[in-house]
C-alpha positions as CSV (number, residue, x, y, z in Angstrom):
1,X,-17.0,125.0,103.8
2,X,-14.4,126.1,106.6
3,X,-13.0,122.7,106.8
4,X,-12.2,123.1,103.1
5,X,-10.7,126.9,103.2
6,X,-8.4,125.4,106.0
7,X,-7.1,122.6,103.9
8,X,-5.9,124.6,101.4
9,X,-4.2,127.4,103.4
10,X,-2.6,124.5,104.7
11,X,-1.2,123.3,101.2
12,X,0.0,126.7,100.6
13,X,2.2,126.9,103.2
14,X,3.6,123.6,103.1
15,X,4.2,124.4,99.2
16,X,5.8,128.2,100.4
17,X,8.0,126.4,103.1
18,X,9.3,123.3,100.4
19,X,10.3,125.8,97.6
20,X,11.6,128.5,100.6
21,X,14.0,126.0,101.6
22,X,15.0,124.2,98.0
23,X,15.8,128.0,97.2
24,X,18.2,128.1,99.7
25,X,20.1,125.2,99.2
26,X,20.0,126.3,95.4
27,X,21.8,129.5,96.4
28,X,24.4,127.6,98.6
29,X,25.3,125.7,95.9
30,X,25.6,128.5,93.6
31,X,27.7,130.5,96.1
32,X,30.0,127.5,96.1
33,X,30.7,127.4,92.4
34,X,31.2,131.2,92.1
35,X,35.1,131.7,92.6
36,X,36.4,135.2,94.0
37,X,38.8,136.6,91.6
38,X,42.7,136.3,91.9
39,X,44.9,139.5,92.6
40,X,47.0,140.5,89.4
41,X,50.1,142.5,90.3
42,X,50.3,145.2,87.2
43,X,52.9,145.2,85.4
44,X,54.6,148.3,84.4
45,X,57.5,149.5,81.8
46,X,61.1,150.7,82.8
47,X,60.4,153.8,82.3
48,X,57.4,154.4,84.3
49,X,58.6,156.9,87.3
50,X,57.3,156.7,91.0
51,X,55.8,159.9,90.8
52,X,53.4,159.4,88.0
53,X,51.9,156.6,90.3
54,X,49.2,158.4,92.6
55,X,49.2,155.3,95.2
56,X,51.3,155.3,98.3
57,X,52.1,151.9,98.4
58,X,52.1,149.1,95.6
59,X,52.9,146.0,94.2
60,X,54.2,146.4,90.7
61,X,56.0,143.7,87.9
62,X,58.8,144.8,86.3
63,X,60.3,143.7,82.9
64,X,63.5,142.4,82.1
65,X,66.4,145.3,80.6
66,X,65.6,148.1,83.4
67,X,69.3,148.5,83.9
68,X,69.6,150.4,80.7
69,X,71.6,153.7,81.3
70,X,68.1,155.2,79.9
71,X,66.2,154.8,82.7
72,X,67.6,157.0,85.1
73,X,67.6,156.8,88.8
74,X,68.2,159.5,91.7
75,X,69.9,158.7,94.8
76,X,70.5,155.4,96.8
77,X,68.2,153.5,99.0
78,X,66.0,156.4,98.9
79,X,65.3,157.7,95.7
80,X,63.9,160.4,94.5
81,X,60.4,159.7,92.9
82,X,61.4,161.3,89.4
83,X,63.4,157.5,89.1
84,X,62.3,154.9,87.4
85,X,60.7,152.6,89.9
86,X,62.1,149.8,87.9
87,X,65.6,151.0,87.5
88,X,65.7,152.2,91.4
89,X,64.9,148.3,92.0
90,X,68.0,146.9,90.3
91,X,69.9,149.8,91.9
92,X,69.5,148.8,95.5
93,X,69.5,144.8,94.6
94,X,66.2,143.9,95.0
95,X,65.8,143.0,91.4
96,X,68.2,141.7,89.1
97,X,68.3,142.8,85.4
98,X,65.5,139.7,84.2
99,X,62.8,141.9,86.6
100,X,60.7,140.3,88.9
101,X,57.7,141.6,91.2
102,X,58.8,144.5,93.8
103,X,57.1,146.2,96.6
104,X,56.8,150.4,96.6
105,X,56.0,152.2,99.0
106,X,56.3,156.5,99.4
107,X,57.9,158.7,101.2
108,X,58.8,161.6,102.0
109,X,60.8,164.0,99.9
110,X,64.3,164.3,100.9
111,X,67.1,167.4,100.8
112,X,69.4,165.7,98.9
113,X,69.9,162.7,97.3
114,X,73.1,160.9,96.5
115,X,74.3,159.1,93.1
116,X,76.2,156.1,93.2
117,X,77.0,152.7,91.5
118,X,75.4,149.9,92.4
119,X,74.5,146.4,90.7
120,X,75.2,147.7,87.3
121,X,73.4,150.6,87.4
122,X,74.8,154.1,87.9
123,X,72.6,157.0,90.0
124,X,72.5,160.4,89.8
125,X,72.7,162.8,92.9
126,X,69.9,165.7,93.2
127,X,69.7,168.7,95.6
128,X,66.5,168.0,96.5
129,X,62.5,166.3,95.2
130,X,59.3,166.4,96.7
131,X,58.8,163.2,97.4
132,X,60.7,159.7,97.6
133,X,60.2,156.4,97.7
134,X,61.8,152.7,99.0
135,X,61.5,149.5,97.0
136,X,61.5,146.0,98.8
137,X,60.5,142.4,97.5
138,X,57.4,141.6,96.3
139,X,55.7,140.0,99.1
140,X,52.3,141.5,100.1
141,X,52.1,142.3,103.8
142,X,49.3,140.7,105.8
143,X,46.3,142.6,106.1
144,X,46.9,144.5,103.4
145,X,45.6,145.6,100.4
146,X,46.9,146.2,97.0
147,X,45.1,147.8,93.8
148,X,45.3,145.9,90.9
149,X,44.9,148.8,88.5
150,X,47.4,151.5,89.3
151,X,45.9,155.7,89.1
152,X,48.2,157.4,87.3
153,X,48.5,161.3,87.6
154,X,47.5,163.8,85.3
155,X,50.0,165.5,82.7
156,X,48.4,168.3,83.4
157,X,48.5,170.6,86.7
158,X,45.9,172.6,88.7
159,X,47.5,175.9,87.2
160,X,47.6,174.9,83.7
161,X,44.1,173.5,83.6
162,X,43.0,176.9,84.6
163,X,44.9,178.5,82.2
164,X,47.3,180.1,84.5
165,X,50.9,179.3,85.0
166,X,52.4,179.2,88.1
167,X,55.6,181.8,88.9
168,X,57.6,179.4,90.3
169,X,60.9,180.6,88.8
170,X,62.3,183.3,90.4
171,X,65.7,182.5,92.0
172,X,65.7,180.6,95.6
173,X,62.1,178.7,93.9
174,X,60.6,175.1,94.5
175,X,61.6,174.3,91.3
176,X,65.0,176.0,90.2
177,X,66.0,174.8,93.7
178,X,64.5,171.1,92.5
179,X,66.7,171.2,89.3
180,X,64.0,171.9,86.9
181,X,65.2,173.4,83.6
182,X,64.5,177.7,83.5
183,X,60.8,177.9,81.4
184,X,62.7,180.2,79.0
185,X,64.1,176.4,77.9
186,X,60.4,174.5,77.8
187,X,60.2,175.1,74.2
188,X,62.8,172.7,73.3
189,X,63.3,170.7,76.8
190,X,60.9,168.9,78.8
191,X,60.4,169.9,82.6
192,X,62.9,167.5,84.0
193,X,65.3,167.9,86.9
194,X,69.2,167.9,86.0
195,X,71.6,166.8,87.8
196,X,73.9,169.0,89.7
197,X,77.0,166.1,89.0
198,X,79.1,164.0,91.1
199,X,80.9,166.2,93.9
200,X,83.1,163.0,94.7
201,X,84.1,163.2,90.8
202,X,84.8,166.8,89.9
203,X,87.2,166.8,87.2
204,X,88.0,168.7,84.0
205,X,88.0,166.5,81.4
206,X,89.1,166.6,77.8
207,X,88.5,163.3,75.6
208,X,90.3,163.6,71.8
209,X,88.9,161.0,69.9
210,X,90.4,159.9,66.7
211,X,88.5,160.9,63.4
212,X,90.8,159.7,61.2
213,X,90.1,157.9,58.0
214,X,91.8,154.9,58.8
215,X,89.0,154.8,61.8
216,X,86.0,154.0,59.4
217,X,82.3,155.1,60.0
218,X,81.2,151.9,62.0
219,X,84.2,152.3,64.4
220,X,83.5,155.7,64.5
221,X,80.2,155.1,65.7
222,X,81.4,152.6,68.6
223,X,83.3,155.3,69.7
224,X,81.3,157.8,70.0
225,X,78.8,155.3,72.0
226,X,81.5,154.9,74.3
227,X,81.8,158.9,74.7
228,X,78.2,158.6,75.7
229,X,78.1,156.0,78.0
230,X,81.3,157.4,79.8
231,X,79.1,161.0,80.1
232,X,75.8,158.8,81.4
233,X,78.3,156.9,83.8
234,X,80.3,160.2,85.0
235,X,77.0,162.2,85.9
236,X,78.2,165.2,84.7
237,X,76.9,169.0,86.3
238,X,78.4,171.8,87.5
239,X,79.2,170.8,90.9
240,X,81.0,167.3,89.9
241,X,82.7,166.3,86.2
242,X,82.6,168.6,82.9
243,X,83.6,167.4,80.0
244,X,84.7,168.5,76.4
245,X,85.6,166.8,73.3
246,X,88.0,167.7,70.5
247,X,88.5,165.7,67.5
248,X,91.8,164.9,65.5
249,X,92.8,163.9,61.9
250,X,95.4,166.0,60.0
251,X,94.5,169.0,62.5
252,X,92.9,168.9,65.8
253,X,89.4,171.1,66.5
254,X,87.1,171.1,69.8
255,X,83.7,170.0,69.3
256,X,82.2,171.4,72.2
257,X,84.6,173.0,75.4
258,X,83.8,172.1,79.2
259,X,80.5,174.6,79.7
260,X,79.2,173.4,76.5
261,X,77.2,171.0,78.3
262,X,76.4,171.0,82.0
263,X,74.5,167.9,82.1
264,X,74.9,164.0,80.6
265,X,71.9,164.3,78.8
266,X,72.7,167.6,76.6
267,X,76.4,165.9,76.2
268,X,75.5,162.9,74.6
269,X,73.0,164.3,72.8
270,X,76.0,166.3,71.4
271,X,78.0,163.6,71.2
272,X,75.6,162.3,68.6
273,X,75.6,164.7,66.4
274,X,79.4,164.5,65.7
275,X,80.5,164.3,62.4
276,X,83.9,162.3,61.6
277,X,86.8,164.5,59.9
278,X,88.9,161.7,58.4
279,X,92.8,162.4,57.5
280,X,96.3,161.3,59.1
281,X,96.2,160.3,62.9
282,X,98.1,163.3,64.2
283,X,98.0,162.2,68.0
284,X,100.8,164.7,69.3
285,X,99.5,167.6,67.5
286,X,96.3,166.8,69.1
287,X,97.9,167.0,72.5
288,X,99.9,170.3,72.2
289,X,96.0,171.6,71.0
290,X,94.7,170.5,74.3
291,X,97.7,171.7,76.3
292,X,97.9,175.5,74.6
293,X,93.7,175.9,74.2
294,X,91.5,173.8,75.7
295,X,91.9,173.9,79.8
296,X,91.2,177.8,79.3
297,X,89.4,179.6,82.2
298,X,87.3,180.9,78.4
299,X,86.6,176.8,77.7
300,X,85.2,176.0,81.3
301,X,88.5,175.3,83.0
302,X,87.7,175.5,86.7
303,X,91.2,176.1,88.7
304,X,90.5,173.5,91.5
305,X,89.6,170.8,89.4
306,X,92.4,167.8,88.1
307,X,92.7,168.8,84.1
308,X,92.1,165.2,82.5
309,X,93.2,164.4,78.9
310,X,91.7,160.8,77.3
311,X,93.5,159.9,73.9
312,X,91.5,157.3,72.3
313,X,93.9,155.7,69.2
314,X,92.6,153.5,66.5
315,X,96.2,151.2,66.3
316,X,98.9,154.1,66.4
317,X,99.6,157.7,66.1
318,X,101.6,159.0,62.6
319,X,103.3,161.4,64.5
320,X,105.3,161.6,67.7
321,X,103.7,162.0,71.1
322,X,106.5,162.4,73.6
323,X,107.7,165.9,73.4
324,X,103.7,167.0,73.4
325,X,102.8,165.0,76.2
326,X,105.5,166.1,78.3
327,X,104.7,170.0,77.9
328,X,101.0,168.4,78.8
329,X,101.9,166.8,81.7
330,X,104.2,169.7,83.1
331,X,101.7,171.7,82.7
332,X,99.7,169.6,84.8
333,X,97.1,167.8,82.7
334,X,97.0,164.1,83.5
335,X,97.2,162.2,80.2
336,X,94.9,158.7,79.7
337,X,95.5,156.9,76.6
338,X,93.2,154.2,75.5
339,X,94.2,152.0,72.2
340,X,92.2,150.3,70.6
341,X,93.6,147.4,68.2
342,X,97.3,148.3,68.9
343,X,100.2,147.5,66.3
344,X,100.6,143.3,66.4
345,X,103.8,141.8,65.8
346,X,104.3,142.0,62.2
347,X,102.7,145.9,62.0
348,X,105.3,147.2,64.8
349,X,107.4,148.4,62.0
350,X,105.4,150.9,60.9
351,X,104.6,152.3,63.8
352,X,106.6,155.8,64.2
353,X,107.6,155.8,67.9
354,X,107.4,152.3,69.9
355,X,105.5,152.6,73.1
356,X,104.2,155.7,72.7
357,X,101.8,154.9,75.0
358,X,104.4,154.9,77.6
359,X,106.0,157.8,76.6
360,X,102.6,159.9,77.0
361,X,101.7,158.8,80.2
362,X,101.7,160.4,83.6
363,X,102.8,157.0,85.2
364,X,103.9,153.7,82.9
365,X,102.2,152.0,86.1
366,X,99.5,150.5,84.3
367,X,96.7,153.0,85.7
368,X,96.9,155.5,83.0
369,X,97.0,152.9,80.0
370,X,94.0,150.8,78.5
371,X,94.5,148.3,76.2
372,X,91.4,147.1,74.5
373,X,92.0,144.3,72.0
374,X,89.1,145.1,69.2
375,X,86.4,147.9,68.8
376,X,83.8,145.6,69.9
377,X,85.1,144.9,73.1
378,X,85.1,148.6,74.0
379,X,82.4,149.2,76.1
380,X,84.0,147.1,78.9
381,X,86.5,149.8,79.7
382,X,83.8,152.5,80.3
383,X,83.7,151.8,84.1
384,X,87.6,151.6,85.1
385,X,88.1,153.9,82.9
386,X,85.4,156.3,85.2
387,X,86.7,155.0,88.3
388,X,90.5,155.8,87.5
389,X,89.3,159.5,85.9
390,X,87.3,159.8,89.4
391,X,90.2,158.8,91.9
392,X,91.2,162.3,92.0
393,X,94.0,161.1,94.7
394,X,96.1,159.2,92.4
395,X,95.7,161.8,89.4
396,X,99.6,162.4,89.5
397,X,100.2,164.8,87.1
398,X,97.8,167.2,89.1
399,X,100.7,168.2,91.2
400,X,103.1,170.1,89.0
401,X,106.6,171.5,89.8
402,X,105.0,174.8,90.3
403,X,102.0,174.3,92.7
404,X,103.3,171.9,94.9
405,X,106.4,173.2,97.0
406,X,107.0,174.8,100.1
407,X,109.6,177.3,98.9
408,X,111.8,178.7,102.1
409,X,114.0,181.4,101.0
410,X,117.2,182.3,103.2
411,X,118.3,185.6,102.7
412,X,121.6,187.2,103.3
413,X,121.2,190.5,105.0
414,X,124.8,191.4,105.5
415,X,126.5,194.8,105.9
416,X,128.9,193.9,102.3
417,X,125.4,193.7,100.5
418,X,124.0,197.4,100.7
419,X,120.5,198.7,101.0
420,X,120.5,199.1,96.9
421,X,121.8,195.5,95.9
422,X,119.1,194.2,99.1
423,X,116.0,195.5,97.1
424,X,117.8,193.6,94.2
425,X,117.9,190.5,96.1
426,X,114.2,190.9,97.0
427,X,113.0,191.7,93.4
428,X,115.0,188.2,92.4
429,X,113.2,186.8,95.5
430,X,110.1,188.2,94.4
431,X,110.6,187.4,90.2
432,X,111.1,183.6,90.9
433,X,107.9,184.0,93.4
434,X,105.7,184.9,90.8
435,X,106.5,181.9,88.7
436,X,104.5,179.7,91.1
437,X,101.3,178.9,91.6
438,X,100.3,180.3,95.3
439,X,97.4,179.5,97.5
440,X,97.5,177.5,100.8
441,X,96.8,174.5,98.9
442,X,99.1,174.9,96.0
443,X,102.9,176.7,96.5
444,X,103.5,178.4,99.8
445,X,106.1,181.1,100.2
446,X,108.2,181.8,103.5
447,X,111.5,184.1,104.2
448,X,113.9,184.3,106.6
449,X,116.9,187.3,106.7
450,X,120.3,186.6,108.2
451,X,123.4,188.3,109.7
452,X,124.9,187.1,112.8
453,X,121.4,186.3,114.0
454,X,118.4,185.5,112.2
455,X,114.9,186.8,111.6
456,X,111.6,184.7,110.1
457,X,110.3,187.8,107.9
458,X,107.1,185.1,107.6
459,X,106.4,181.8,107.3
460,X,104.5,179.1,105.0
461,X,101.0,179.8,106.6
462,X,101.1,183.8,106.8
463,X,100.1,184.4,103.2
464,X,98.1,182.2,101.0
465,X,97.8,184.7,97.6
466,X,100.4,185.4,95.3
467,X,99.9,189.7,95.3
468,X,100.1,188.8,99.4
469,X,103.3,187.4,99.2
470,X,104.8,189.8,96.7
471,X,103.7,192.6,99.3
472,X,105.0,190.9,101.9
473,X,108.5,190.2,100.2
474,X,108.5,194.0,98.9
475,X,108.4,194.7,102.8
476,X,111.2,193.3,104.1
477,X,113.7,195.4,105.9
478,X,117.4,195.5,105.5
479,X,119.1,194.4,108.5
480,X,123.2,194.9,108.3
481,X,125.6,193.1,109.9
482,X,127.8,189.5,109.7
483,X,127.6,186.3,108.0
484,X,126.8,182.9,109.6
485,X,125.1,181.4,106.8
486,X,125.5,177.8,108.9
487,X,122.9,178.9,111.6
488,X,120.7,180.4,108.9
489,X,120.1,177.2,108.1
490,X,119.6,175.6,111.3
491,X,117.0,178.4,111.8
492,X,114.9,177.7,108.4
493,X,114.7,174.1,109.4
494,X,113.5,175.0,112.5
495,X,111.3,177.9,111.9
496,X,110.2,177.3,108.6
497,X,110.2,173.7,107.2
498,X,109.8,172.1,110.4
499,X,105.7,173.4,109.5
500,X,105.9,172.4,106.2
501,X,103.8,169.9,105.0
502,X,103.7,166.1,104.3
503,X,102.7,166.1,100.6
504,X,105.2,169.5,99.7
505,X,108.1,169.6,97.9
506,X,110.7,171.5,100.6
507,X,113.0,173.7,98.7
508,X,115.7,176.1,100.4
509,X,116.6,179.1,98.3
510,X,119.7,180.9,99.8
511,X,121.1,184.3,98.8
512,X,124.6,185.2,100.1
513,X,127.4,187.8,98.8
514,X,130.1,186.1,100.8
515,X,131.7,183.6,102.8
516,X,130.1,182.2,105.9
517,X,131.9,182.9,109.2
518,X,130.7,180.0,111.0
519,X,130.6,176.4,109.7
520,X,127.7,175.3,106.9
521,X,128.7,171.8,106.3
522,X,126.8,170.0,109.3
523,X,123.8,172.3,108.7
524,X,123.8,171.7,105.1
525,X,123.9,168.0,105.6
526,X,121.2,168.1,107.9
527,X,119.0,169.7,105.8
528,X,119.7,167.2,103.1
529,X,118.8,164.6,105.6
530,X,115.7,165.6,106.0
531,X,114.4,166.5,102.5
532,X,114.8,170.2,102.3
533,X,116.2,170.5,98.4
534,X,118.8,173.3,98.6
535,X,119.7,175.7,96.1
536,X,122.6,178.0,96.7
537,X,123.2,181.2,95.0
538,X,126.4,183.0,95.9
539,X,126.8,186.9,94.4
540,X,130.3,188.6,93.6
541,X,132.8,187.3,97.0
542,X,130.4,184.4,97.7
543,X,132.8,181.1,98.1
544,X,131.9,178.9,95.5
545,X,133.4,175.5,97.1
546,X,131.1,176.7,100.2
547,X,128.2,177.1,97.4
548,X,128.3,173.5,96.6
549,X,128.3,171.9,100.0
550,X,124.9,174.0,101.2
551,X,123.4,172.8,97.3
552,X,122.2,169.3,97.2
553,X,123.8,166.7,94.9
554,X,124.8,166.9,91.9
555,X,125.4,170.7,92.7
556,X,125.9,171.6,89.7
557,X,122.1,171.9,89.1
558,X,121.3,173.2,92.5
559,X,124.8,175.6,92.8
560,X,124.6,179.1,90.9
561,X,127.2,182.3,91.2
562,X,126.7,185.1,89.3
563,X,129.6,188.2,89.7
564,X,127.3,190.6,90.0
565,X,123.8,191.6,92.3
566,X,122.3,193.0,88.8
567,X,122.9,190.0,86.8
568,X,121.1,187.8,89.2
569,X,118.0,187.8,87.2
570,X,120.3,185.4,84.7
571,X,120.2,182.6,86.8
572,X,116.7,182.4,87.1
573,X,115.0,180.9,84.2
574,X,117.8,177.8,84.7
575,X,116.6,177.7,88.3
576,X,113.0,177.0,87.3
577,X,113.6,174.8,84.6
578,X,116.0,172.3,87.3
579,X,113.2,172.6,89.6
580,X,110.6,171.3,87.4
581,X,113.2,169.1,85.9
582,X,113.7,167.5,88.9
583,X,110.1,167.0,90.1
584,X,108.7,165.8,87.0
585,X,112.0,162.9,87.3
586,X,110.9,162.0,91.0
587,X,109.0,158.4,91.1
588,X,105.4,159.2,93.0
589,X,102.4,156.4,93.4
């Protein structure tokens, strides 16, 4: 009976130990048909921003079309994570615009980021984000792993899930600071920052689009897309480009003025909405509209900022543009035109005044002037026409005849003049003063006074405000004594315009009541020589052969006499009106 028991325990186990090891060689082979499952890199829209994605580093797939101006993008290199994470990617090069896999990974948030234009697409500058982030190509690092499902965050914060909100609005705040919009606004904006605009770019800048009826509604509508991409491509804000728009038919009228809209998304959402007037194509009467109302300190106008005129045209103007654009430009708006389908051969007859164009222009140098063949061709002048607007060194009409001089006057302080006809002089002096347009960078003002010896009452750099100057002129003291006009030049030159400065005007206003006892000729040529502009103006015995060898050539614009010290103030208005004359007929780049 034991031998029997045994046996069988026996069978068991060898039946335990067969289907033991069968099992595992079942299992092996099992584990070798199971296949572990590939990594899938997520794919994601252009419009998906780096901050909605909780991870710190990913893999992402982008589309193709990111480099639409929609998809906006702060900074360069390091962008703010408000960007779209595709957009940022064509930015920096890493993608082109057909999309491709990219590499993100966070950072942290920076104090300012800068806008620039890069591989088609155009950032925007920010004062500051809470976080950042850097894109790279799409090649996983060793070692590392990357979640195929992004986690997204919530559209919802802490504060509001509890009901509460936040006060994180009071001037100096996280937010404000950030470029949030003010929560008085969240009803009809989302929380989104805005751009502060493109400090390398800060012009005034008017465009007057043509709404007449010879225009039609679909050209009308390509221009007004072009007014939009030109305010997504300009990144407009307070500390960079404003811009207005007025529109012209029969009669001109300003849609919206310079502080309309601080930001390139509230302007072309403007832009937009404008309606088209129809009528004549009244060009010129556009301009004198623009010159007389818009650049208003009331519209926006700024001061510091280069006043910018773009005239679009649909084929010509039925009125004339010179005279308009030549009180524009004096007045130192720089005029762009940009026409669109100009008169061809056969239609040149009807046009009202050839090369108007020309005529309008600050420079006929090319750089103010676009020429675009057809409507639909349009869009390709949006970015030289930004980067010529932006090149605020070149913006020639900027400098007028009345902000950019050094103005010396040389003052005769003789005994034949009296202390009564010497505060004449100085209240001519400090009339054709107050013309000009004062300030260390603009016109400076400097005096000297003049017997037999010479005195610098002050100098170019002494007073930089026009009320500063007038005080100072009201100041001066009469002297008495002889007349050597010839070293009173010698002495400006040296004391006064030898400190002028490289890109001034140097003009020389002399006084005198009589003829010189020493020599002018060799002084006068001298100054000549080295660009001082002299203007001579000789009262009652003054010499006037001696008047016209101090004045430069011709001298009969830069010579004056008048026979007496209270009819001075006669010669001024022609003294203005030569000086500007003159400037505005001087070649400059």
């Amino acid at each position: 009976m034991g031998i029997v028991v045994l046996t069988m325990k026996a069978s068991v186990i060898e039946m335990f130990l067969v289907l033991l090891v069968t099992g595992i060689q079942s299992n092996k082979e099992m584990t070798k048909k199971i296949k572990r499952p590939k990594f899938t890199v997520p794919q994601i829209n252009c419009d998906v921003k780096a901050g909605k994605i909780m991870n710190p580093e990913f893999l992402v797939k982008c589309p193709a079309g990111c480099q639409d101006p929609r998809y906006h993008v702060y900074g360069t290199d390091v962008y703010a994570s408000y960007s779209s994470v595709c957009g940022a990617a064509v930015h920096s090069g890493v993608l082109d615009n057909s999309g491709g896999k990219i590499l993100v990974r966070k950072v942290a948030g920076q104090s300012g980021y800068h806008g620039s234009y890069s591989n088609g697409v155009w950032s925007l500058s920010l004062p500051r984000w809470r976080e950042s982030f850097v894109v790279s190509e799409g090649k996983p690092q060793k070692g590392v792993t990357y979640p195929s499902a992004l986690t997204y965050s919530s559209s919802k914060s802490p504060a509001a899930k509890a009901g509460e909100e936040p006060d994180l609005w009071k001037p100096g705040s996280v937010l404000l600071d950030a470029g949030f919009v003010p929560k008085e606004e969240l009803s009809t904006q989302s929380l989104e920052p805005v751009s502060q605009g493109d400090p390398s770019c800060k012009v005034d800048l008017s465009f007057l689009i043509d709404g007449s009826s010879s225009i039609g509604k679909r050209r009308f509508r390509i221009q007004k897309q072009f007014l939009a991409d030109v305010a997504q491509a300009l990144d407009i804000g307070p500390a960079g480009p404003l811009m207005g728009v007025v529109q012209y038919g029969d009669n001109p009228a300003t849609q919206f003025n310079l502080k309309t809209h601080m930001n390139s998304r509230d302007l072309k959402t403007a832009i937009e909405k404008i309606t088209q007037r129809g009528g004549l194509s009244n060009v010129g009467r556009a301009i004198s509209f623009v010159t007389k109302n818009f650049f208003s300190k009331s519209n926006g106008n700024r001061g510091g900022a280069p006043n910018v005129a773009v005239v679009m045209v649909d084929g010509w103007p039925t009125d004339k543009v010179e005279e308009a654009s030549r009180l524009a430009r004096e007045s130192g708006i720089n005029i762009f035109f940009i026409t669109i389908e100009g008169a061809v051969e056969n239609e040149k007859q009807y046009v009202l005044e050839p090369n108007f164009a020309n005529k309008a222009v600050c420079r006929t140098n090319g750089f103010y002037s676009l020429n675009v063949q057809n409507w639909y061709g349009l869009h390709k002048s949006v970015q030289p026409l930004v980067k010529r607007v932006c090149d605020t060194d070149r913006l020639a009409c900027s400098k007028t005849c009345l902000n950019s001089a050094d103005i010396g006057f040389v003052i005769d302080g003789s005994s034949s003049v009296g202390t009564g006809n010497f505060r004449t002089v100085l209240q001519f002096v400090a009339n054709l003063s107050k013309e000009f347009e004062i300030s260390d960078t603009d016109t400076r003002v400097g005096a000297v006074q003049y017997t037999y010896e010479q005195r610098l009452e002050f100098g170019f750099d002494q007073y930089t405000t026009k009320l500063d100057v007038l005080n100072a002129i009201k100041r001066v003291g009469y002297w008495s004594g002889g007349t050597s006009t010839g070293a009173a030049i010698n002495y400006a030159l040296e004391q006064l315009f030898k400190k002028s400065k490289p890109n001034k005007r140097k003009l020389m206003i002399l006084i005198t009541d009589g003829r010189s006892y020493d020599d002018v000729r060799i002084p006068a040529m001298v100054a000549h020589h080295k660009g001082v502009i002299t203007y001579a103006i000789g009262v009652a015995w003054a010499a006037q052969e001696e008047l016209e060898i101090i004045a430069t050539h011709p001298a009969r614009d830069h010579a004056f006499f008048v026979d007496e010290f209270d009819n001075l103030y006669k010669s001024m208005p022609k003294i203005i009106q030569n000086i500007c004359t003159e400037f505005n007929s001087q070649p400059r780049n």
